[in-house]
C-alpha positions as CSV (number, residue, x, y, z in Angstrom):
1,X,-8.7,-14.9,11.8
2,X,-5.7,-12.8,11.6
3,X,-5.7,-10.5,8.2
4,X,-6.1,-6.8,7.4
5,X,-9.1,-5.2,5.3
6,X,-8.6,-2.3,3.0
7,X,-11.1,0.2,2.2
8,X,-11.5,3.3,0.1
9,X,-11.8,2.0,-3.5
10,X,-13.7,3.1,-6.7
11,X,-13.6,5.0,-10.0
12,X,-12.1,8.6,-10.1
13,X,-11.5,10.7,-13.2
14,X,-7.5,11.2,-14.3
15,X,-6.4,14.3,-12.1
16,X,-8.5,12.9,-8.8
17,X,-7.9,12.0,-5.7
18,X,-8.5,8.8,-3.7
19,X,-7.4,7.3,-0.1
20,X,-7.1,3.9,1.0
21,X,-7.4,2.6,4.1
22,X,-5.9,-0.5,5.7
23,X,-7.0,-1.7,8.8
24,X,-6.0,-4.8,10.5
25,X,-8.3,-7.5,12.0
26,X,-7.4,-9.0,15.3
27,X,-3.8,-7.5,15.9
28,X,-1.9,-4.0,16.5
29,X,-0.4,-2.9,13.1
30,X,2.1,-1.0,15.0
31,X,4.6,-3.2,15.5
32,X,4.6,-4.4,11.4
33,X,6.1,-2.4,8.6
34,X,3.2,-1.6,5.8
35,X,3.6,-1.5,2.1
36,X,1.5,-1.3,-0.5
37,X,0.8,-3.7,-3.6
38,X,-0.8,-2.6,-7.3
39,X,-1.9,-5.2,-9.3
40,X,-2.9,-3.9,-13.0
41,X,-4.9,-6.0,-15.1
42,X,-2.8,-8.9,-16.7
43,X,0.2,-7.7,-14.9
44,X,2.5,-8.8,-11.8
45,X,1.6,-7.5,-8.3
46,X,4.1,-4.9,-7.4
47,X,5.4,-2.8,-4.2
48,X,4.4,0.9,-4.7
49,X,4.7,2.0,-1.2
50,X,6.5,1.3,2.2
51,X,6.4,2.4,5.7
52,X,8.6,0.5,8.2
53,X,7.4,0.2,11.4
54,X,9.9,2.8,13.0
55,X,7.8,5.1,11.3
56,X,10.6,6.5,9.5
57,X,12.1,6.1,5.7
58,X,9.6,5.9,3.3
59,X,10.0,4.5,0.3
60,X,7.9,4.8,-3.2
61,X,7.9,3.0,-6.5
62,X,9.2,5.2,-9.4
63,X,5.8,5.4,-11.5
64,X,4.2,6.9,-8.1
65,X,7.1,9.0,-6.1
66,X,5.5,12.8,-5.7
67,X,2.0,11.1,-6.4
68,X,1.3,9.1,-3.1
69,X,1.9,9.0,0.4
70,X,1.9,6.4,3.0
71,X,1.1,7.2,6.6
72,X,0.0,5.3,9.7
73,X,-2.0,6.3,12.6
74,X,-0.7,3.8,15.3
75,X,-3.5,5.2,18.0
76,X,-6.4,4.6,15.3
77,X,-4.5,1.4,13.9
78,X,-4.7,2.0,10.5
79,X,-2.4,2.5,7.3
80,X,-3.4,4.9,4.8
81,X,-2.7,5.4,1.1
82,X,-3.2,9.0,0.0
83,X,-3.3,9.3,-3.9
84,X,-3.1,12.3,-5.8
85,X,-2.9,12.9,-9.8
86,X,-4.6,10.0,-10.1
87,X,-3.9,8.0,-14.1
88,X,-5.4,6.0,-16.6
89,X,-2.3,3.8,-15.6
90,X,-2.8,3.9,-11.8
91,X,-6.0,1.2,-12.8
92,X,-5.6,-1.7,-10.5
93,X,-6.0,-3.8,-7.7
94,X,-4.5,-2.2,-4.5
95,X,-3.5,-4.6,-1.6
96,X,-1.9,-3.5,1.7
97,X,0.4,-6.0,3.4
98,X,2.5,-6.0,6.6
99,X,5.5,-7.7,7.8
100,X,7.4,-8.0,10.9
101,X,10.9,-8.2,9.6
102,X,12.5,-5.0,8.6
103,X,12.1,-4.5,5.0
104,X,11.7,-1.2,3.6
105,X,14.3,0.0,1.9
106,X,16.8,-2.3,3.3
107,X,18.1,-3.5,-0.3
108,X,18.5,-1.1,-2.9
109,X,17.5,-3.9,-5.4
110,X,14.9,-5.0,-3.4
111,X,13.3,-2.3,-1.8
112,X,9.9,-3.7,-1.0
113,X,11.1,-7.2,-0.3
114,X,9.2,-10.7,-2.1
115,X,5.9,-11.0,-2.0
116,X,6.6,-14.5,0.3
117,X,8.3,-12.4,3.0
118,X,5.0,-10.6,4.1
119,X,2.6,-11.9,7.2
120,X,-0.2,-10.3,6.2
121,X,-2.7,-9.4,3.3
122,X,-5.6,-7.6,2.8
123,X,-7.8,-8.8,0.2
124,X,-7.6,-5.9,-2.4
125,X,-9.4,-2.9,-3.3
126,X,-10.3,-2.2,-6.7
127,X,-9.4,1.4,-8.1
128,X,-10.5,2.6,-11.5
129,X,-9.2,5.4,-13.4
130,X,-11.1,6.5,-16.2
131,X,-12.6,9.7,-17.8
């Protein structure tokens, strides 16, 4: 089974730091574009993050621009999600996806594509902000 696994979760005070990791299972990641989904309690699953797979031209939801940081290690084949200034807000489920087609940043309205256009899911990793 093809999918991808995240790992790094749990509960960090307001102010901390956190990393996820996304790793895929049965596939190279290097030739997919990565972006990263939040899903807050009672809310819509939203792009936060994306990487294409050129490596080049990140791009970051407004609520987290300054705050994270994508990255990729193609020789370790793994994604990454480095958060810093961690908030109350930043609660949620985080998911990493990747898709062949080039999708980052392509439309200015759309920058993270539809959920639909992706090939792949991970199956969440809870993170928990609280004092």
């Amino acid at each position: 089974q093809l999918d991808l696994v995240e790992s790094g979760g749990g509960l960090v005070q307001p102010g901390g730091s956190l990393t996820l990791s996304c790793a895929p299972s049965g596939f190279s990641l290097d030739i997919y574009g990565i972006t990263w989904f939040r899903q807050a309690p009672g809310k819509e699953r939203e792009g936060i993050a994306c990487l294409p797979r050129s490596g080049l031209g990140t791009s970051y939801a407004d609520s987290v621009r300054g705050r994270f940081t994508i990255s990729r290690d193609n020789a370790k084949n793994m994604a990454f999600l480095q958060m810093h200034s961690l908030k109350i807000e930043d609660t949620g489920t985080y998911f990493c996806a990747a898709v062949f087609k080039n999708l980052c940043n392509v439309d200015p309205e759309n920058v993270f594509g539809a959920l639909g256009d992706y090939d792949f899911w991970g199956q969440g990793a809870q993170v928990t902000v609280a004092s």
